[in-house]
C-alpha positions as a Markdown table, in Angstrom:
| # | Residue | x | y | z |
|---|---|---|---|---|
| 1 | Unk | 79.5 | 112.9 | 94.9 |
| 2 | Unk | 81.2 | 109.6 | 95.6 |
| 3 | Unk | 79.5 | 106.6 | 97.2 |
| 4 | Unk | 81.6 | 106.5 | 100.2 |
| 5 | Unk | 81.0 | 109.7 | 101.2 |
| 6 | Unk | 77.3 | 109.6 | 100.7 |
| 7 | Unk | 77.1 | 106.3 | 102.6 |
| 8 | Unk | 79.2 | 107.8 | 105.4 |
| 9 | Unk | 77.6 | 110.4 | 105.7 |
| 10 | Unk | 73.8 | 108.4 | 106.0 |
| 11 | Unk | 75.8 | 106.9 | 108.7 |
| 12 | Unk | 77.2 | 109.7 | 110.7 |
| 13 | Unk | 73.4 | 111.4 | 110.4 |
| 14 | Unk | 71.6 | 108.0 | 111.8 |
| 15 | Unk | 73.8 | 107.7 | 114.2 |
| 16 | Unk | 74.1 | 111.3 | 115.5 |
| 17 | Unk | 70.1 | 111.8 | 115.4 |
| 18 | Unk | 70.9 | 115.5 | 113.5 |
| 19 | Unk | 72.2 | 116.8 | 110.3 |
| 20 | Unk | 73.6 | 119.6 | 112.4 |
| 21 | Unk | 75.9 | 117.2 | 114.6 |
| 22 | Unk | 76.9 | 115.1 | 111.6 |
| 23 | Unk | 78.3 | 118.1 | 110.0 |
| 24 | Unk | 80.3 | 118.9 | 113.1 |
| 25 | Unk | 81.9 | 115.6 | 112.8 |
| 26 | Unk | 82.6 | 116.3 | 109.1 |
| 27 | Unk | 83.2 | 119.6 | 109.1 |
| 28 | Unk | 80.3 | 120.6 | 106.6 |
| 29 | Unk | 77.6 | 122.6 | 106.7 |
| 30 | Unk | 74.1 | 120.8 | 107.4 |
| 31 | Unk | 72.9 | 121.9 | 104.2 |
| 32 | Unk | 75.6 | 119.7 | 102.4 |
| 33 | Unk | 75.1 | 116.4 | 104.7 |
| 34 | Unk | 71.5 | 117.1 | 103.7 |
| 35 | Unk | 72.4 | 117.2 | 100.1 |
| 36 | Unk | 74.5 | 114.0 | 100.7 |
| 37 | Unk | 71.4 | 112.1 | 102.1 |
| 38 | Unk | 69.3 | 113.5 | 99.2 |
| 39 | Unk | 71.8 | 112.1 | 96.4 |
| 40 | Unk | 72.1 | 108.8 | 98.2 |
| 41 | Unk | 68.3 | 108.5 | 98.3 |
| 42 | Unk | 67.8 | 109.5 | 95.2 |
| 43 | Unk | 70.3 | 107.1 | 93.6 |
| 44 | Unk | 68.8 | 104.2 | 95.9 |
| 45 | Unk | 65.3 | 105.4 | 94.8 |
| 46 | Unk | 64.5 | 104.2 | 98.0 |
| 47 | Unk | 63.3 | 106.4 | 101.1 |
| 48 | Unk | 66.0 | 106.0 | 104.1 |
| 49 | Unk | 64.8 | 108.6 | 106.8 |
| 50 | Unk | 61.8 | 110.3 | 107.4 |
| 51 | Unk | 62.3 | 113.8 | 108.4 |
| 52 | Unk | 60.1 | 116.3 | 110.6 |
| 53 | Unk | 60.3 | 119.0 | 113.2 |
| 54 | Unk | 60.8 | 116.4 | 116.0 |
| 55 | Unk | 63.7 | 114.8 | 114.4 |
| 56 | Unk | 65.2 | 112.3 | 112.2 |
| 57 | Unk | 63.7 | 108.8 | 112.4 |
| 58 | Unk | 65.0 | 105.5 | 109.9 |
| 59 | Unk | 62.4 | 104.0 | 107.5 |
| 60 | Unk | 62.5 | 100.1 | 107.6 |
| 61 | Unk | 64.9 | 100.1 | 104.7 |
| 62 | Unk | 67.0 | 102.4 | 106.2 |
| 63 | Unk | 67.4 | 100.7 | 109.6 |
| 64 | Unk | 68.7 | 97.2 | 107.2 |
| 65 | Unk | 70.9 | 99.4 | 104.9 |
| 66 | Unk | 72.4 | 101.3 | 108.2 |
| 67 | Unk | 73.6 | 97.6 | 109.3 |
| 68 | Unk | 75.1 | 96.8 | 106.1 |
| 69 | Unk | 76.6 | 100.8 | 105.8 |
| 70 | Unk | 78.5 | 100.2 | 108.9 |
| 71 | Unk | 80.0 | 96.2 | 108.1 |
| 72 | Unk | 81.1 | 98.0 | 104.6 |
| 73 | Unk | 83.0 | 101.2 | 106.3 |
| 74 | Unk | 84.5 | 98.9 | 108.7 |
| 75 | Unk | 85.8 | 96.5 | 105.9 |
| 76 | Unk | 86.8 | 99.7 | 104.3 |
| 77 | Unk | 89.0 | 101.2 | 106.8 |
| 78 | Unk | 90.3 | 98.2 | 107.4 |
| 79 | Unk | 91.1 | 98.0 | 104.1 |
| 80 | Unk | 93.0 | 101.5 | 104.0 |
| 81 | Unk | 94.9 | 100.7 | 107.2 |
| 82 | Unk | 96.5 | 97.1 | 106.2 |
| 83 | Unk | 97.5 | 99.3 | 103.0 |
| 84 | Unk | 99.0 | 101.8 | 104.8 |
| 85 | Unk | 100.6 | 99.8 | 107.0 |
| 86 | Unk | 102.5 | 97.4 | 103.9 |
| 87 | Unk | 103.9 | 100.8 | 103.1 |
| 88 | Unk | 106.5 | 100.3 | 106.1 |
| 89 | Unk | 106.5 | 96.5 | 105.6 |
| 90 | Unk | 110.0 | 95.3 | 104.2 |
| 91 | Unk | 109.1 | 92.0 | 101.8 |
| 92 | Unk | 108.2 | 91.2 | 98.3 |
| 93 | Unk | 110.9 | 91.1 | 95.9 |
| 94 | Unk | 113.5 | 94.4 | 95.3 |
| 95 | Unk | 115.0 | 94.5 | 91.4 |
| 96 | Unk | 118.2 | 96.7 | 91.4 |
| 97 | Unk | 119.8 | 98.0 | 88.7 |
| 98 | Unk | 123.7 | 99.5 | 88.7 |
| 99 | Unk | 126.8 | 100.0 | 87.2 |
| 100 | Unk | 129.2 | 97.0 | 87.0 |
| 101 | Unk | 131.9 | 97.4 | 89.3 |
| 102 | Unk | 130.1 | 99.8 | 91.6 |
| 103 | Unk | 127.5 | 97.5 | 92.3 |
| 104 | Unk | 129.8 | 94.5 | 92.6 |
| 105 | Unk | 131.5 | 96.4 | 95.5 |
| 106 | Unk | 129.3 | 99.1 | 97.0 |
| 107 | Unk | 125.7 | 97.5 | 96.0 |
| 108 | Unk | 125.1 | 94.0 | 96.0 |
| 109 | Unk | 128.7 | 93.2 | 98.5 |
| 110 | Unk | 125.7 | 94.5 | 101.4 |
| 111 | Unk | 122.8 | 92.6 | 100.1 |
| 112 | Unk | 123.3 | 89.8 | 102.5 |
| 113 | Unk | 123.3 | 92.2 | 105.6 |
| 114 | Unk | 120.5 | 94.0 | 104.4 |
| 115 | Unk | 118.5 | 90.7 | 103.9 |
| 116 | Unk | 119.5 | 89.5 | 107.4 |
| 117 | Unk | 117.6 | 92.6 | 108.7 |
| 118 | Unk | 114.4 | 91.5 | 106.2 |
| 119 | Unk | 114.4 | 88.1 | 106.3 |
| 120 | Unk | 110.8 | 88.2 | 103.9 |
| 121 | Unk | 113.0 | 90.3 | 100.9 |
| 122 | Unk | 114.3 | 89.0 | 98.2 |
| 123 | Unk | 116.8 | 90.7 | 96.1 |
| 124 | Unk | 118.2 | 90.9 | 92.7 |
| 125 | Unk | 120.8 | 92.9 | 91.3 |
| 126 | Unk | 121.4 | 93.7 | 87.2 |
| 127 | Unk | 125.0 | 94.9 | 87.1 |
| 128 | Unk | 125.9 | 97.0 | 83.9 |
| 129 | Unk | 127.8 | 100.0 | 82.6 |
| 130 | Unk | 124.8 | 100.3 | 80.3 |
| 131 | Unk | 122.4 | 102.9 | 81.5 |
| 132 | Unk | 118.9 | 100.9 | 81.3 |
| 133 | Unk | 115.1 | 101.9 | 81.1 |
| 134 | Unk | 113.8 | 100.9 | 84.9 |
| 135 | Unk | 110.4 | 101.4 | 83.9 |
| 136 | Unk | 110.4 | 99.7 | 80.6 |
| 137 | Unk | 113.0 | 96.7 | 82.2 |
| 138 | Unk | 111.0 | 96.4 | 85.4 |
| 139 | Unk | 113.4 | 97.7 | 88.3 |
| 140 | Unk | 112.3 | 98.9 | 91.4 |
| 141 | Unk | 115.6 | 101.8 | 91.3 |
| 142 | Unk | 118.5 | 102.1 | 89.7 |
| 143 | Unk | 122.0 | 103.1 | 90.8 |
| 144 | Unk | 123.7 | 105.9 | 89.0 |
| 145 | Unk | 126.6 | 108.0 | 89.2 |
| 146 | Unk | 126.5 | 110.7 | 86.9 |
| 147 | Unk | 123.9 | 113.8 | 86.6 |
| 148 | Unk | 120.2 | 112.0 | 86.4 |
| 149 | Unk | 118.0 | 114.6 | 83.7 |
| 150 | Unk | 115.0 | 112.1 | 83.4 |
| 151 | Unk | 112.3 | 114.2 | 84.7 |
| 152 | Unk | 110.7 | 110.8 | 85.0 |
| 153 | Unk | 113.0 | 109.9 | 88.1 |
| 154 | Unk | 113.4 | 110.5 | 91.3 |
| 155 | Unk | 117.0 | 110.9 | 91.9 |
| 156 | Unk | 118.6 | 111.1 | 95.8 |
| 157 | Unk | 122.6 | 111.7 | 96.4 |
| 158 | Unk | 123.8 | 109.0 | 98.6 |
| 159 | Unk | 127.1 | 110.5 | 98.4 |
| 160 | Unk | 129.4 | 113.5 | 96.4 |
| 161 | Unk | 131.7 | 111.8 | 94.1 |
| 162 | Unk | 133.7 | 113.5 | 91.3 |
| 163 | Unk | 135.6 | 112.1 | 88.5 |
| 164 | Unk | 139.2 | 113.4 | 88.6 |
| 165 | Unk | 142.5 | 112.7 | 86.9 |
| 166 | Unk | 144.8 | 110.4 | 88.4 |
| 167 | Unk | 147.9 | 108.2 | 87.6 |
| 168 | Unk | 150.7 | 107.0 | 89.9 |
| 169 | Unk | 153.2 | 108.5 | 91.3 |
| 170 | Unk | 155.8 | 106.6 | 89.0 |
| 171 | Unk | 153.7 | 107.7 | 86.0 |
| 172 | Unk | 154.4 | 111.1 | 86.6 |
| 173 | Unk | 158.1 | 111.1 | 87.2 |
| 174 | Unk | 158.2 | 109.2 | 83.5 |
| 175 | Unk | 156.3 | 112.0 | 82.2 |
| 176 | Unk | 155.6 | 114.5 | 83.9 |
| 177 | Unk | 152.2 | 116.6 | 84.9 |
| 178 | Unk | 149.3 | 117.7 | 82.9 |
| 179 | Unk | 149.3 | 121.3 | 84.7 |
| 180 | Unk | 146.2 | 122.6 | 82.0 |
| 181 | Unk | 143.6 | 120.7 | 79.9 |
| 182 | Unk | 145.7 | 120.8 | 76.5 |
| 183 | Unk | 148.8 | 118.6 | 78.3 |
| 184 | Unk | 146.5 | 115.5 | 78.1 |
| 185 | Unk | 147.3 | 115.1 | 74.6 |
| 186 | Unk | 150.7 | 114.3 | 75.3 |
| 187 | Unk | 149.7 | 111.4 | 77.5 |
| 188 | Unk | 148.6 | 108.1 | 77.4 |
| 189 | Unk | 145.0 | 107.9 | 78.3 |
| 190 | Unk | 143.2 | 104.8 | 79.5 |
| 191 | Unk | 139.6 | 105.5 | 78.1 |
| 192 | Unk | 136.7 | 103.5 | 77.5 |
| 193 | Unk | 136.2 | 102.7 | 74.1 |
| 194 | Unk | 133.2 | 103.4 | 71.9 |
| 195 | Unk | 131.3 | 100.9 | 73.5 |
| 196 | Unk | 131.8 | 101.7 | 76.8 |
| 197 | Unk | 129.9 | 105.3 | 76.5 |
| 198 | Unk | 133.1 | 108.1 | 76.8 |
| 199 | Unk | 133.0 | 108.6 | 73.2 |
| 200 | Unk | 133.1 | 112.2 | 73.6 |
| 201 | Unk | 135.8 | 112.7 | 75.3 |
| 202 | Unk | 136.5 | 113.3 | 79.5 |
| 203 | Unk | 134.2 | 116.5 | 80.8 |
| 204 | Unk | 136.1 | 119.2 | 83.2 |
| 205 | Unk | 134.9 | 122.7 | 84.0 |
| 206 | Unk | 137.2 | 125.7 | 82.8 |
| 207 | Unk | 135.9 | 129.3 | 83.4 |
| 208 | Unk | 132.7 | 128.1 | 84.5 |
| 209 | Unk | 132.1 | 125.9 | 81.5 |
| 210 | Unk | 131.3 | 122.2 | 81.2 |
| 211 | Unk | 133.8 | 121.4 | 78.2 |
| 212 | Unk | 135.0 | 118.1 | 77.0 |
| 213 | Unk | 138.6 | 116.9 | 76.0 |
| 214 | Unk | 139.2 | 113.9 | 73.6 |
| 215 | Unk | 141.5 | 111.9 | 74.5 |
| 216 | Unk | 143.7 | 109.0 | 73.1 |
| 217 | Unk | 146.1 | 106.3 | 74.4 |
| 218 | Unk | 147.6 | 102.9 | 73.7 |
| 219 | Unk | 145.0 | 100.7 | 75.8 |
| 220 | Unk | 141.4 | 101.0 | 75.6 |
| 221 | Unk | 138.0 | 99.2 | 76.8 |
| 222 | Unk | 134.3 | 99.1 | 77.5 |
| 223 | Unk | 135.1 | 97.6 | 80.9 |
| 224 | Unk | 135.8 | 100.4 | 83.9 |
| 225 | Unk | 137.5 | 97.8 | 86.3 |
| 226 | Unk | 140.4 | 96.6 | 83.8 |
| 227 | Unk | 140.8 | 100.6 | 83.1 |
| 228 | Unk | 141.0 | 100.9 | 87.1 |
| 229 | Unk | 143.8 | 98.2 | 87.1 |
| 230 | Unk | 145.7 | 99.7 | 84.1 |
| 231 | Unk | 146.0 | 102.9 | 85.7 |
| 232 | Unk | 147.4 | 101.1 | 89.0 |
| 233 | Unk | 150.2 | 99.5 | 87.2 |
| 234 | Unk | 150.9 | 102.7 | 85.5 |
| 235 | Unk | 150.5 | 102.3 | 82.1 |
| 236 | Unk | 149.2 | 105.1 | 82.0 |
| 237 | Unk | 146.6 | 107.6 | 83.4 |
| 238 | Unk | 142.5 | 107.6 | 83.5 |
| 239 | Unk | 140.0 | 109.8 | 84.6 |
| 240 | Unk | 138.2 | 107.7 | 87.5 |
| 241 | Unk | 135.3 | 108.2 | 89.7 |
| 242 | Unk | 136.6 | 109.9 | 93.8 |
| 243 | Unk | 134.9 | 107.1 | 95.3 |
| 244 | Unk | 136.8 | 104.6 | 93.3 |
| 245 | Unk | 140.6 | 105.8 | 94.7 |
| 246 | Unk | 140.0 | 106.9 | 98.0 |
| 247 | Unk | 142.2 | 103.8 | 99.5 |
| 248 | Unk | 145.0 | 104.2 | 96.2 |
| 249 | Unk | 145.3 | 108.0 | 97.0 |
| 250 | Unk | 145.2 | 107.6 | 101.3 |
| 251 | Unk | 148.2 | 105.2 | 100.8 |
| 252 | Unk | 149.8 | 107.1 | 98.0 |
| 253 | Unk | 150.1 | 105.1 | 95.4 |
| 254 | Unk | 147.7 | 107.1 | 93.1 |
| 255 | Unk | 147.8 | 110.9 | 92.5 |
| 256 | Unk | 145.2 | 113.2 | 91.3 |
| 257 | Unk | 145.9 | 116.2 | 88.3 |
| 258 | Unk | 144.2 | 119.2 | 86.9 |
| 259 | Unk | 142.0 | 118.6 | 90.2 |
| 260 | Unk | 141.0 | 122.3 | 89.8 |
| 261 | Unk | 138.9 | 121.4 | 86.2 |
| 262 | Unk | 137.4 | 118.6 | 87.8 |
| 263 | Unk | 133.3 | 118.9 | 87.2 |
| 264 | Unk | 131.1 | 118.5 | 90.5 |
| 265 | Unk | 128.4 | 116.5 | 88.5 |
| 266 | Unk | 129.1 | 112.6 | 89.1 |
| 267 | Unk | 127.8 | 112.0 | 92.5 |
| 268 | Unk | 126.5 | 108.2 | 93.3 |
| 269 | Unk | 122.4 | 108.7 | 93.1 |
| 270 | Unk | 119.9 | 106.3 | 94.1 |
| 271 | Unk | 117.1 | 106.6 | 91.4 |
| 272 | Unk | 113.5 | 105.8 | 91.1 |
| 273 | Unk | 110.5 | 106.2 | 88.9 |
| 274 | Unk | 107.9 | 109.2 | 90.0 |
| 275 | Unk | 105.1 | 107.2 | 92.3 |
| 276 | Unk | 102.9 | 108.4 | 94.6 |
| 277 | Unk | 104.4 | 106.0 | 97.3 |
| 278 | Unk | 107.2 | 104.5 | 97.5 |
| 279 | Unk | 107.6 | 101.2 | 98.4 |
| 280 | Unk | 109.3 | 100.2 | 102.1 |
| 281 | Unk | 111.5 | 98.0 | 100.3 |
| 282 | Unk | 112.9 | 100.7 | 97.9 |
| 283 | Unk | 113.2 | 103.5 | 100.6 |
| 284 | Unk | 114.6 | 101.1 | 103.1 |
| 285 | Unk | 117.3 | 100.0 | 100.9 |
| 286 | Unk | 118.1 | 103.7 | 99.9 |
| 287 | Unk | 119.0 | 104.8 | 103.6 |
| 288 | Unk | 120.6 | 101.6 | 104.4 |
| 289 | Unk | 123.7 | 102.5 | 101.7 |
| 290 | Unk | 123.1 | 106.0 | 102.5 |
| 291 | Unk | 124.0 | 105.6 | 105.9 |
| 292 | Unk | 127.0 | 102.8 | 105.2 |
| 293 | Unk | 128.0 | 105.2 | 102.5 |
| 294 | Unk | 128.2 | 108.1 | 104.8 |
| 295 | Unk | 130.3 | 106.3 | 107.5 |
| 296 | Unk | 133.6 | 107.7 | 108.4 |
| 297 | Unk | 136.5 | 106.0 | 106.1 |
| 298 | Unk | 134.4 | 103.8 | 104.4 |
| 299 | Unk | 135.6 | 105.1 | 100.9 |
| 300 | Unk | 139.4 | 104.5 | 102.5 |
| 301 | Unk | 139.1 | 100.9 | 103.1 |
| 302 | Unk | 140.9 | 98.7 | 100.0 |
């Protein structure tokens, strides 16, 4: 039996007169708010109430130790309750992890609103293609876009995103569409290099399987944004993220190939270590680019 609960219920008992209307109030049988006041008594070795047929009456000691009781439960639950209520308190300091050009743009571009609204929270961003150990590196979450299989985390879609073939329209004309998986061989592919973590190849879906496709071109790097910018001036094609061509494809001057192949598994995920609670500041910040993420052309504006 824990102390609070022993020292409760000595409380609930002397101030109730009965061990039959303490246990109404706890929802226990009189036997057990007996047992409670034995245990505490016992552990005390000091006598707290004397007991008879005509009622319950405090000893000395226990009138002194019913005073202090009720100052400690009071400092308790007040305790519990400033607790509870930091958990909806934006402050402290938020550590934020994400990938390099994402985060530029769709991460740390709405810090400063987001900080206007929590004028007590600081923030700071790490902004790298490399995916990195939150726990270990001490991040509060991490951006990701991609599958998350750490059953560590706590992963929640801010938004469906696919990665999808594309090149411009000029491209195209020069030579021609990949119509099936095999064409890509034939054309110059803008990949990240070794480094930059596509090493084995671009993944697509054919006949319900996740299969991968090594590719090969004239230009290649570990950074995603210079790849983006390559494929723009159409030097050749890549195989970029939905939510990074929205605006290219609305006005026309990217296309999209093989859409058909493209694999449903690279939406952008807020992710998290496994707590008990999380922090305001964390879930806050989650639903803040949740909810800009979700507005109505946001993806469209360039």
């Amino acid at each position: 039996m824990d102390r609070y609960t022993e020292i409760r219920s000595f409380v609930l008992v002397a101030e109730k007169g009965s061990f039959a209307a303490a246990a109404l109030v706890e929802g226990v049988t009189p036997v057990v708010m007996g047992r409670r006041l034995d245990g505490l008594e016992k552990r005390l070795g000091v006598r707290l109430m004397h007991r008879s047929t005509r009622g319950l009456t405090l000893t000395d000691l226990g009138e002194q130790f019913l005073e202090q009781c009720r100052h400690l439960i009071h400092e308790f639950d007040e305790a519990e309750t400033s607790v509870s209520a930091g958990r909806d308190t934006v402050r402290g300091h938020l550590v934020v992890s994400a990938p390099a050009a994402f985060g530029r743009r769709h991460v740390a571009a709405h810090a400063p609103a987001f900080k206007a609204r929590y004028p007590e929270l600081k923030l700071s961003f790490n902004l790298t293609d490399s995916v990195v150990d939150l726990v270990r590196e001490g991040y509060d979450m991490g951006i990701r876009i991609g599958e998350v299989t750490d059953p560590n985390y706590v992963a929640v879609r801010l938004f469906p995103n696919r990665r999808v073939v594309c090149g411009t329209p000029g491209y195209f004309v020069r030579h021609g569409e990949p119509r099936v998986l095999e064409d890509l061989t034939r054309h110059n592919c803008l990949a990240f290099n070794l480094q930059g973590g596509q090493q084995r190849g671009w993944s697509f879906v054919r006949d319900g399987k996740l299969v991968a496709v090594r590719v090969d071109g004239d230009l290649d790097c570990n950074d995603g944004e210079l790849l983006y910018s390559w494929v723009k001036q159409g030097l050749g094609i890549g195989w970029r993220s939905t939510w990074e061509i929205q605006a290219e494809l609305k006005r026309g001057e990217l296309v999209t190939v093989l859409d058909e192949f493209a694999a449903p598994t690279y939406d952008i995920q807020a992710v998290y270590p496994q707590q008990r609670y999380l922090p305001a500041k964390v879930r806050h910040f989650i639903e803040y680019l949740k909810g800009i993420y979700n507005t109505p052309g946001y993806w469209e504006r360039g």
